[in-house]
Backbone as CSV, one residue per row, in Angstrom:
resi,resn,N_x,N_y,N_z,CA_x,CA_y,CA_z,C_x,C_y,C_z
1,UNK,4.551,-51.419,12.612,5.208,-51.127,11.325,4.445,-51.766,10.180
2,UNK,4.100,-52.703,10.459,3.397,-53.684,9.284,1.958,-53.226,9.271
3,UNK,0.920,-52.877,9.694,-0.463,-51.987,10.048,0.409,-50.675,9.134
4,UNK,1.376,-49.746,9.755,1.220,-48.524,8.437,1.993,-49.044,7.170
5,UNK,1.964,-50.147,6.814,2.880,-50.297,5.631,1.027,-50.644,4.794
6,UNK,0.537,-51.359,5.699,-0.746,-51.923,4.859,-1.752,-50.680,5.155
7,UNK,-1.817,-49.834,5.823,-2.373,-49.311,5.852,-2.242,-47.921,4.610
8,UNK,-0.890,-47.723,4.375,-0.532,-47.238,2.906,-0.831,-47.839,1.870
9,UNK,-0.625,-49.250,1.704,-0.976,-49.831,1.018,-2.862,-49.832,0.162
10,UNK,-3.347,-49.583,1.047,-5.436,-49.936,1.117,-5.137,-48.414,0.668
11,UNK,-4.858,-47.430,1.576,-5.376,-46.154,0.330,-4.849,-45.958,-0.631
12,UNK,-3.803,-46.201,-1.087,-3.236,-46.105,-2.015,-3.969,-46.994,-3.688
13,UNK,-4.467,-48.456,-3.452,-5.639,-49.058,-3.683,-6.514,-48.332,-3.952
14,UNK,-7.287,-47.977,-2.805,-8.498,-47.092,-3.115,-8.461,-45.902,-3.763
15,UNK,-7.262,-44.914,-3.670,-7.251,-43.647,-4.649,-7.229,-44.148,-5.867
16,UNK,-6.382,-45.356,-6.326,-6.360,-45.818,-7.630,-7.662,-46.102,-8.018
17,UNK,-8.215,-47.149,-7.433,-9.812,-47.420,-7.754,-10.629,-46.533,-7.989
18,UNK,-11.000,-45.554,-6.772,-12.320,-44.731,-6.959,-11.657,-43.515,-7.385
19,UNK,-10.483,-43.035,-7.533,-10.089,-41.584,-8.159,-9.052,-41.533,-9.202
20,UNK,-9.154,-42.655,-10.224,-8.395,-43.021,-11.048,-8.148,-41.792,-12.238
21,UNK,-9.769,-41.635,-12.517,-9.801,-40.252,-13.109,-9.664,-39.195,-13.238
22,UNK,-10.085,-38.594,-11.743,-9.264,-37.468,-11.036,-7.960,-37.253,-11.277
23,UNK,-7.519,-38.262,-10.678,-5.711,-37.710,-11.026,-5.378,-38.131,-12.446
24,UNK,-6.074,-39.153,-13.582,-5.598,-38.652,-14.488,-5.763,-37.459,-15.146
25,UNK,-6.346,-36.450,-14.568,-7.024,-35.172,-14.950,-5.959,-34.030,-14.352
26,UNK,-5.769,-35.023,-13.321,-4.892,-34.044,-12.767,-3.600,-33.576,-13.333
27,UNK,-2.938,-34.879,-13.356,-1.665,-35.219,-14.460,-1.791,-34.564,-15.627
28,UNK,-3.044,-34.356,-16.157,-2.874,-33.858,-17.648,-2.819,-32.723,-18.213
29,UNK,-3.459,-31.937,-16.859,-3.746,-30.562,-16.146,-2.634,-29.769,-15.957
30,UNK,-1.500,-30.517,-14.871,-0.157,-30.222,-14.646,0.997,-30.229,-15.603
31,UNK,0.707,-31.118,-16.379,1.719,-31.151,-17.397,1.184,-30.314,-18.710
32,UNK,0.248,-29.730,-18.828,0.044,-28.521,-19.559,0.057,-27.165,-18.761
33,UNK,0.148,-27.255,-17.903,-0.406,-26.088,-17.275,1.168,-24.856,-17.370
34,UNK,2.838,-25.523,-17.818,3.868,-24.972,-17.652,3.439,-23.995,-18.961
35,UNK,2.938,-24.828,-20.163,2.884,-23.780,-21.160,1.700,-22.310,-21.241
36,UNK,0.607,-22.261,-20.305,-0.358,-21.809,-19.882,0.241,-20.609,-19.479
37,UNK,1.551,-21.158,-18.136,1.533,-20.153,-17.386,2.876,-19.289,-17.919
38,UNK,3.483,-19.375,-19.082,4.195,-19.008,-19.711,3.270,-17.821,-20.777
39,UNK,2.459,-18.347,-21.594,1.683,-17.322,-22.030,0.726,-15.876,-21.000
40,UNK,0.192,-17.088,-19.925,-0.249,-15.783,-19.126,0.804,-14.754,-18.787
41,UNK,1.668,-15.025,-18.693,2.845,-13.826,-18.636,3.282,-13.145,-19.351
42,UNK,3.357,-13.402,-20.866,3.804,-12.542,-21.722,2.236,-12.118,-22.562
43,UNK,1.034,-12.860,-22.362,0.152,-12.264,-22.931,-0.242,-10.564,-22.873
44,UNK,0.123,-9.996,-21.289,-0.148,-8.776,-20.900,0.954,-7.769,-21.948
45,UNK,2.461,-8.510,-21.821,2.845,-7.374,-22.797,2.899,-7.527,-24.456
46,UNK,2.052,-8.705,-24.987,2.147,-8.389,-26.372,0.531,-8.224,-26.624
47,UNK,-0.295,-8.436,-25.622,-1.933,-7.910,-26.469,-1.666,-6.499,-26.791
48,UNK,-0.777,-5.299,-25.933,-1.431,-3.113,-26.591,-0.448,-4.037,-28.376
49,UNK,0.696,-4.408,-28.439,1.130,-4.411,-29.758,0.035,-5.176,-30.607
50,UNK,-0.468,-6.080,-30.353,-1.173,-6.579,-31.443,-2.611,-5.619,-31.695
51,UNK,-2.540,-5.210,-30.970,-4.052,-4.786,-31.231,-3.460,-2.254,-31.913
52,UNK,-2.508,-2.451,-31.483,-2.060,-1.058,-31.776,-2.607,-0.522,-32.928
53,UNK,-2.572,-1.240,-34.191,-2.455,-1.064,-35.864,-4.004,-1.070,-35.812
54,UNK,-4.990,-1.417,-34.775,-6.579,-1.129,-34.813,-7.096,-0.203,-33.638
55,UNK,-6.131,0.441,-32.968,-6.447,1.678,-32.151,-6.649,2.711,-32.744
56,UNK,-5.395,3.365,-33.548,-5.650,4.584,-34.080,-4.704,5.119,-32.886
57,UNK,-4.280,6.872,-32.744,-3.743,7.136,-31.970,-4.728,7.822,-31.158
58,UNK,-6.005,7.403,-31.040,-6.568,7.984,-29.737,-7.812,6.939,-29.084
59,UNK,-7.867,5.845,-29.435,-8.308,4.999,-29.694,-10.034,5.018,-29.720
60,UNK,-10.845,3.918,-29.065,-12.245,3.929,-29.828,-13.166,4.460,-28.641
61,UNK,-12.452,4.986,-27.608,-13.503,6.242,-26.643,-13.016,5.202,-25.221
62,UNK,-13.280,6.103,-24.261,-13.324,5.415,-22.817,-14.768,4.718,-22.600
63,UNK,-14.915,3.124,-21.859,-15.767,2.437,-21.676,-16.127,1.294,-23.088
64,UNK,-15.204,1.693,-24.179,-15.592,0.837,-25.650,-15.449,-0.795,-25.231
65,UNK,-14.532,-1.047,-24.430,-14.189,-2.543,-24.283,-14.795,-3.120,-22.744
66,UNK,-15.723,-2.102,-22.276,-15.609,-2.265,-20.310,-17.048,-3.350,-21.188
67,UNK,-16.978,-3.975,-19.850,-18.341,-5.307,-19.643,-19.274,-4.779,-19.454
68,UNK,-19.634,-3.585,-19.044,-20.834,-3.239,-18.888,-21.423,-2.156,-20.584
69,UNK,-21.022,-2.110,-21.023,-20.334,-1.553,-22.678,-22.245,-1.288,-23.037
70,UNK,-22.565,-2.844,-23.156,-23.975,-3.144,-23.798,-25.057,-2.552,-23.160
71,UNK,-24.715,-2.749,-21.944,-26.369,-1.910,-20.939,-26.695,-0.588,-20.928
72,UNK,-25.607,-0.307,-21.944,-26.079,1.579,-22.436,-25.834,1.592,-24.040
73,UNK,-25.919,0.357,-24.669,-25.993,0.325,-26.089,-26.763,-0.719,-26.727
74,UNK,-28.139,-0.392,-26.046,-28.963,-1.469,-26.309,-29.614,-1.258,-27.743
75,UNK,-30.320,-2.321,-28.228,-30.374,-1.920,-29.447,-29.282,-2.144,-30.826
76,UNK,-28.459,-2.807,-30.261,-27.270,-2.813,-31.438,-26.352,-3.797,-30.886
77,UNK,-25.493,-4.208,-31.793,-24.620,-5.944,-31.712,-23.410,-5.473,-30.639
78,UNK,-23.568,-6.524,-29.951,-22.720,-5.927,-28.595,-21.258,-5.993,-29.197
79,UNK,-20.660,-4.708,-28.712,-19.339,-4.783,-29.423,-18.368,-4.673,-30.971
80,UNK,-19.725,-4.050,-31.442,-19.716,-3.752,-32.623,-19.166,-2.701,-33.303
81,UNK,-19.077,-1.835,-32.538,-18.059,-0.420,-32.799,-16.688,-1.243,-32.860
82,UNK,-16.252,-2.160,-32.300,-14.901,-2.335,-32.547,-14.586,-3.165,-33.401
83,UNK,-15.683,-3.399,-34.521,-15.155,-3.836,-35.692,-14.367,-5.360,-35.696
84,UNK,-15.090,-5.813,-34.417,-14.379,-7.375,-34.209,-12.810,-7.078,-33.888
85,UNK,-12.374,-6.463,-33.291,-11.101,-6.335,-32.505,-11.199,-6.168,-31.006
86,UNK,-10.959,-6.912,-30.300,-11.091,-7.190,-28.915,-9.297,-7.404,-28.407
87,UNK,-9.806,-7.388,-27.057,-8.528,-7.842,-26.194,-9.143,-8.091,-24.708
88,UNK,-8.230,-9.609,-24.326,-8.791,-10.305,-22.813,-7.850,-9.127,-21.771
89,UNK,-7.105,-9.061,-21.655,-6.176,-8.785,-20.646,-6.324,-6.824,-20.840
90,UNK,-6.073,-6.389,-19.253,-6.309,-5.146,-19.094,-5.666,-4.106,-19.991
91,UNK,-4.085,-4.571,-20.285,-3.154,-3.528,-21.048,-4.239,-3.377,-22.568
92,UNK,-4.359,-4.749,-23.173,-4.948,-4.295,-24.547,-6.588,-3.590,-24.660
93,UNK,-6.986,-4.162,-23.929,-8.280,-2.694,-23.819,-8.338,-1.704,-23.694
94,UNK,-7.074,-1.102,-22.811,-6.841,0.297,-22.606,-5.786,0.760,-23.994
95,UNK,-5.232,0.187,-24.501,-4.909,0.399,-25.726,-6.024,0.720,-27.096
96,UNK,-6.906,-0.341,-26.584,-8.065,-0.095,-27.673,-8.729,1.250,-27.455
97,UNK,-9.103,1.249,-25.815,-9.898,2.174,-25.833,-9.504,4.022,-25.726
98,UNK,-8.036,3.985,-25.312,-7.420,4.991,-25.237,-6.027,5.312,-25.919
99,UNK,-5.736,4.489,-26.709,-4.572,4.562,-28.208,-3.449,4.525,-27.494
100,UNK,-2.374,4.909,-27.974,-1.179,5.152,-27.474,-0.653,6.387,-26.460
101,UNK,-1.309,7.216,-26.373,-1.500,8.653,-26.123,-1.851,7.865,-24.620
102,UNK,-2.898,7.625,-24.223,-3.724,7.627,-23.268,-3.124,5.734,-22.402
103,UNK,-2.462,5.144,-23.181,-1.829,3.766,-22.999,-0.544,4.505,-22.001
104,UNK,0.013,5.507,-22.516,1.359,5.829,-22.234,1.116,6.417,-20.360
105,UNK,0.073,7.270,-20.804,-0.141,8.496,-19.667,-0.689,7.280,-18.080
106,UNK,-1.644,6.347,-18.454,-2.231,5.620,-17.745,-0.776,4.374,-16.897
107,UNK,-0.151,4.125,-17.765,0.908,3.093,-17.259,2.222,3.953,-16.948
108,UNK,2.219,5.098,-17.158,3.325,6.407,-16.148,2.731,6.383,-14.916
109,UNK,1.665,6.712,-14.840,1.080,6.984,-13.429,1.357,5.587,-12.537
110,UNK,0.997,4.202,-13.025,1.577,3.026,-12.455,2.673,2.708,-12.279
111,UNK,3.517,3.028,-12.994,5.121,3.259,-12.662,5.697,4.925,-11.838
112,UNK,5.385,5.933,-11.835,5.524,6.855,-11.168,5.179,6.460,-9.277
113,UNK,3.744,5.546,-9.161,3.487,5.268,-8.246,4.143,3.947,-7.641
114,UNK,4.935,3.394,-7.968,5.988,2.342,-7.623,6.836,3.077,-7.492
115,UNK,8.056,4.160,-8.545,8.939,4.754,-7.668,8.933,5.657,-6.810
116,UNK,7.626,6.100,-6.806,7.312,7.322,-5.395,7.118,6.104,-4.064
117,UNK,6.285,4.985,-3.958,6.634,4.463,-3.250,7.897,3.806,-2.613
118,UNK,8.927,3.630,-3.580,10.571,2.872,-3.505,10.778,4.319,-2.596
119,UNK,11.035,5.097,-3.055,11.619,6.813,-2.923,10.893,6.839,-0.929
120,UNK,9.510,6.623,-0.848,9.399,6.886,0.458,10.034,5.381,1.769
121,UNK,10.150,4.060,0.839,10.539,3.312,1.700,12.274,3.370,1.786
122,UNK,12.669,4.584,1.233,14.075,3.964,1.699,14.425,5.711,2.468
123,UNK,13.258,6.453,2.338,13.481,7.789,3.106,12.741,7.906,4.849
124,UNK,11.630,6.710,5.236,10.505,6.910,5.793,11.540,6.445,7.140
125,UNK,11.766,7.177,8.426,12.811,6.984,9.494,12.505,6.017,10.294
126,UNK,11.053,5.758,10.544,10.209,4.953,11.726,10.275,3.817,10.727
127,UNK,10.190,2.508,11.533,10.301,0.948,11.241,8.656,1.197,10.845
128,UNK,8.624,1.049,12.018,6.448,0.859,11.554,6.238,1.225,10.039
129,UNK,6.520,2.884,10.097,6.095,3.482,8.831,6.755,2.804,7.532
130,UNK,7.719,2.733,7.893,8.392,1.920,6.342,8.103,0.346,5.770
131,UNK,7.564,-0.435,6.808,7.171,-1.825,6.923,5.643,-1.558,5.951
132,UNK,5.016,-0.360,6.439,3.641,0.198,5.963,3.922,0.592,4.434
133,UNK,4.982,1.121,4.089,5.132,1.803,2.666,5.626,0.334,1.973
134,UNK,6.333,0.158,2.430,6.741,-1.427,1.875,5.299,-2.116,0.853
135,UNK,4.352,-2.211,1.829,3.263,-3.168,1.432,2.850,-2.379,0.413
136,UNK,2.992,-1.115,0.882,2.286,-0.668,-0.462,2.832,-0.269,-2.144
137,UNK,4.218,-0.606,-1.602,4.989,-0.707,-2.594,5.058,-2.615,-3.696
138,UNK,4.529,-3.481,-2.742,4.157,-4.978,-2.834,3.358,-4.854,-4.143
139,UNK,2.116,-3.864,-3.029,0.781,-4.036,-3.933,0.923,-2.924,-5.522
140,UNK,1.653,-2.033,-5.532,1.882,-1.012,-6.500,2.557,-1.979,-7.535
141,UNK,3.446,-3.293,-7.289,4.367,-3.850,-8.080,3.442,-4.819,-8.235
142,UNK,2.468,-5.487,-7.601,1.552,-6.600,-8.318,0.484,-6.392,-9.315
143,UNK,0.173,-4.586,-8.678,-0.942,-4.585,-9.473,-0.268,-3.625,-11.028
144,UNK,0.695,-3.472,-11.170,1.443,-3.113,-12.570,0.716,-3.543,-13.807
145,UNK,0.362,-4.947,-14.058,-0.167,-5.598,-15.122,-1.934,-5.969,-14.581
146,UNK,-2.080,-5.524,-14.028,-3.419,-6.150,-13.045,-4.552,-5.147,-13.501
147,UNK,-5.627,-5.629,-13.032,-6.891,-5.037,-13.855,-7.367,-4.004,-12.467
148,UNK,-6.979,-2.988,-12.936,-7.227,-1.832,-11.948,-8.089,-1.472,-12.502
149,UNK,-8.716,-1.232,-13.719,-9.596,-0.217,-14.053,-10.493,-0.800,-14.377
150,UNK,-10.482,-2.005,-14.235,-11.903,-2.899,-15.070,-11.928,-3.882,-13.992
151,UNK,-11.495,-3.346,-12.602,-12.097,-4.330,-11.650,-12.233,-3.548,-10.593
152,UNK,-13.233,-2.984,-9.964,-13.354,-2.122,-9.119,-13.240,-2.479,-8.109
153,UNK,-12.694,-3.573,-7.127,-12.498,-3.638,-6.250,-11.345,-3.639,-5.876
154,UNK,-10.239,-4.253,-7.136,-8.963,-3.550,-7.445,-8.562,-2.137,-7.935
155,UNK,-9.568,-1.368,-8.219,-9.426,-0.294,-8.512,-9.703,0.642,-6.604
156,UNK,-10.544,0.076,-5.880,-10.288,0.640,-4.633,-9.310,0.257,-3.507
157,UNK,-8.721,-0.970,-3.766,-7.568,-1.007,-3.412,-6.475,-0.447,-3.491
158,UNK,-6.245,-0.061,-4.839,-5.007,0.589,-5.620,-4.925,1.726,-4.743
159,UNK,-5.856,2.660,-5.200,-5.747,4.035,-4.118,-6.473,4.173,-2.338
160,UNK,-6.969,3.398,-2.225,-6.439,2.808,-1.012,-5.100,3.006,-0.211
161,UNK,-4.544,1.893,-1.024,-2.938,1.853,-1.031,-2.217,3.422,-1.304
162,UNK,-2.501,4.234,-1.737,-2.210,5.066,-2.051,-2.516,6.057,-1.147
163,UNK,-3.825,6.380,-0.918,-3.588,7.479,0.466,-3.141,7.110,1.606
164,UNK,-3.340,5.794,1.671,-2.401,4.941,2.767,-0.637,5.378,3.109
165,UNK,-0.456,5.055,1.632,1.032,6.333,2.006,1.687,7.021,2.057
166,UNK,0.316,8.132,1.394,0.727,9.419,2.397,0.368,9.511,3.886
167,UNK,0.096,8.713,3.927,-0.956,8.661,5.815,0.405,8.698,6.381
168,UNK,1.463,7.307,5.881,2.623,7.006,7.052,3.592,8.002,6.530
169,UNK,3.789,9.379,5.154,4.722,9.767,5.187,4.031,11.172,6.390
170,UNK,3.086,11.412,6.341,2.851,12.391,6.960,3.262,11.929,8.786
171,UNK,2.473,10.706,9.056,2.592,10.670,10.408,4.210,10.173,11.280
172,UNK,5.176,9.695,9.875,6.668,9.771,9.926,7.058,10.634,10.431
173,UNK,6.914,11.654,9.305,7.311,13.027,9.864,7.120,13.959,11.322
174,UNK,5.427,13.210,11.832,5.513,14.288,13.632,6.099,13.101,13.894
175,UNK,6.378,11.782,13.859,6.953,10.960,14.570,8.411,11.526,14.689
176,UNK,9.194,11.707,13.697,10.504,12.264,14.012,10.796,13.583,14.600
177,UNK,9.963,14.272,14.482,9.579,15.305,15.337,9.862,15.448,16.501
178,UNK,8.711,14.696,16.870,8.639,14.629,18.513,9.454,13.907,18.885
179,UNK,10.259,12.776,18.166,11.798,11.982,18.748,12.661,13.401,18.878
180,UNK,12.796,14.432,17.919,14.031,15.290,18.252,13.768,16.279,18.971
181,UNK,12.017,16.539,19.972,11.961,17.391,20.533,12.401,16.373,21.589
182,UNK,11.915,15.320,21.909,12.394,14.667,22.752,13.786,14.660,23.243
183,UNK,15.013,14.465,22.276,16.352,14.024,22.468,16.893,15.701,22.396
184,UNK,15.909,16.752,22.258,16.708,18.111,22.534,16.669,18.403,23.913
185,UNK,15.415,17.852,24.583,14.855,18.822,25.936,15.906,17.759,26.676
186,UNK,16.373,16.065,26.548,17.276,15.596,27.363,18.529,16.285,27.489
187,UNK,19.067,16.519,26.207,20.239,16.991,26.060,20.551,18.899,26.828
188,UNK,19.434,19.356,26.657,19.125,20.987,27.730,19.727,20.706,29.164
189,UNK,20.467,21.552,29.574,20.993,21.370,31.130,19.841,21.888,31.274
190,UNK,19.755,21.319,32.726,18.478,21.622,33.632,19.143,23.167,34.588
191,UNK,18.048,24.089,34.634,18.042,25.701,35.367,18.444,24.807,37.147
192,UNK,19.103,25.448,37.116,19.309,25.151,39.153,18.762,25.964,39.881
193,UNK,18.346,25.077,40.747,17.039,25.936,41.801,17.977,26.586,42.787
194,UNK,17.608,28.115,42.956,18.092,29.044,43.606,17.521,29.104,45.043
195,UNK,19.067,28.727,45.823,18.697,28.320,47.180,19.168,29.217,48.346
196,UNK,18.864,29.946,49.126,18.724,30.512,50.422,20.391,30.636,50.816
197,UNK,20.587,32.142,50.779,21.592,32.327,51.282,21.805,31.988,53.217
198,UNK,22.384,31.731,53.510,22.531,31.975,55.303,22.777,32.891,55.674
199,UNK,22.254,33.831,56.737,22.644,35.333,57.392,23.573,34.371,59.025
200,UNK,24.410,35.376,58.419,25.321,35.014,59.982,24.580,35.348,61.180
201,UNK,24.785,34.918,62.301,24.438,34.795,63.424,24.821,36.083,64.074
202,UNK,25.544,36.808,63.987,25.564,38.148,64.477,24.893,39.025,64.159
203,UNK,24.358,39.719,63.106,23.575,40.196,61.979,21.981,39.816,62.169
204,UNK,21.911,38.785,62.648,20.281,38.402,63.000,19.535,39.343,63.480
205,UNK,18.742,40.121,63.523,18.238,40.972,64.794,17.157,40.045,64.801
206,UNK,16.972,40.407,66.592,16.027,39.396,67.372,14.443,40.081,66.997
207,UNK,13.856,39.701,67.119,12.342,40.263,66.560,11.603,40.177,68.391
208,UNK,11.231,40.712,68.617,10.729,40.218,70.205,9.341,40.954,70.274
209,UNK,8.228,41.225,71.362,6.829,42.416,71.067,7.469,43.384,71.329
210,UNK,6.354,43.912,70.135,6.340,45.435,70.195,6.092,45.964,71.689
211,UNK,7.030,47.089,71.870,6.756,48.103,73.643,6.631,48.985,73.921
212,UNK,5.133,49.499,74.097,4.871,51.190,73.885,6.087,51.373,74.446
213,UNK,6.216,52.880,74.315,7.519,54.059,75.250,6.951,54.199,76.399
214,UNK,7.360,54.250,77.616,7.013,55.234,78.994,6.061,56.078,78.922
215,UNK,5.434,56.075,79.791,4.224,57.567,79.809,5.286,58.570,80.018
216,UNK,4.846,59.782,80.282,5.678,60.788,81.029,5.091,60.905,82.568
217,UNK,5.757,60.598,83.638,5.233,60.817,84.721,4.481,62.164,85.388
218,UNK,3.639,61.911,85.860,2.433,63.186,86.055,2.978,63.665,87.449
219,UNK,2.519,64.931,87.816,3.093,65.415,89.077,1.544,65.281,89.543
């Protein structure tokens, strides 16, 4: 008992000593970090409003805000068509770059594809299959605010996820199938095998060899 009391004791010592800094970094880190993660959350839905009144209603072309923008506009101040109006987060770029018009149509399709997924997990009959639509209903609801279009590896996930479930509504469907061809052919009376009447014992004729007839006797 006294070895782990001192033995708490010495590291406890030593984190103070050699990582004094660390954790005051840490501490200072954590106790800012509540207001951080309060803005990262509402930043996604107020960057399309702030930036709306510098879209226009069709906004400044597809690719105006993407990172790769400059390597086909060489020759000129990167980002300069937008007149010094930017946005970090995915919603306000696609606002910039596709106005309200094209903001609206792009975040229907992300919500259309969350309730088409809800719609198949509470219709899909097989456990498997619905456990499968589920996830992809997970990933349809995480990636809502998420950088689908300006991160291509989230952008092949997304639909991924997406032909993924049509995969389990299609293979639902022969699955229930073949359960009700199954539970029809049990439920079918079975044909009865047609079995051999008996001939009575009187009625039998004896089968015995064939016996030429008599010659006719010769004189």
């Amino acid at each position: 008992m006294c070895r782990s009391h001192a033995s708490a004791a010495f590291c406890s010592s030593a984190v103070n000593a050699l990582g004094g800094n660390a954790v005051a970094a840490f501490r200072g880190r954590a106790a800012s970090s509540t207001g951080d993660f309060l803005s990262r959350l509402t930043v996604p839905f107020e960057s399309p409003w702030e930036v709306l009144p510098s879209s226009g209603l069709v906004g400044y072309g597809i690719g105006a805000t993407h990172q790769t923008a400059t390597a086909f506009t060489q020759g000129l101040v990167p980002y300069s068509w937008l007149h010094g109006v930017g946005a970090e987060v995915e919603s306000g770029r696609v606002m910039l770059e596709l106005g309200p018009v094209g903001f609206f149509l792009v975040y229907f399709i992300r919500l259309f594809m969350i309730g088409f997924a809800l719609q198949q997990v509470l219709a899909l009959r097989t456990t498997f299959h619905r456990a499968v639509a589920t996830a992809c209903l997970m990933f349809f609801l995480a990636q809502l605010l998420g950088s689908v279009i300006f991160d291509v590896t989230s952008d092949l996930y997304y639909w991924f996820f997406g032909g993924l479930l049509l995969t389990v509504m299609r293979l639902d469907r022969v699955a229930v199938a073949q359960a009700q061809r199954m539970a029809a052919a049990a439920r079918a009376p079975s044909t009865p095998t047609p079995r051999a009447v008996p001939v009575p014992a009187a009625g039998r004729r004896r089968l015995g060899p064939r016996t030429s007839p008599p010659e006719p006797a010769t004189r």
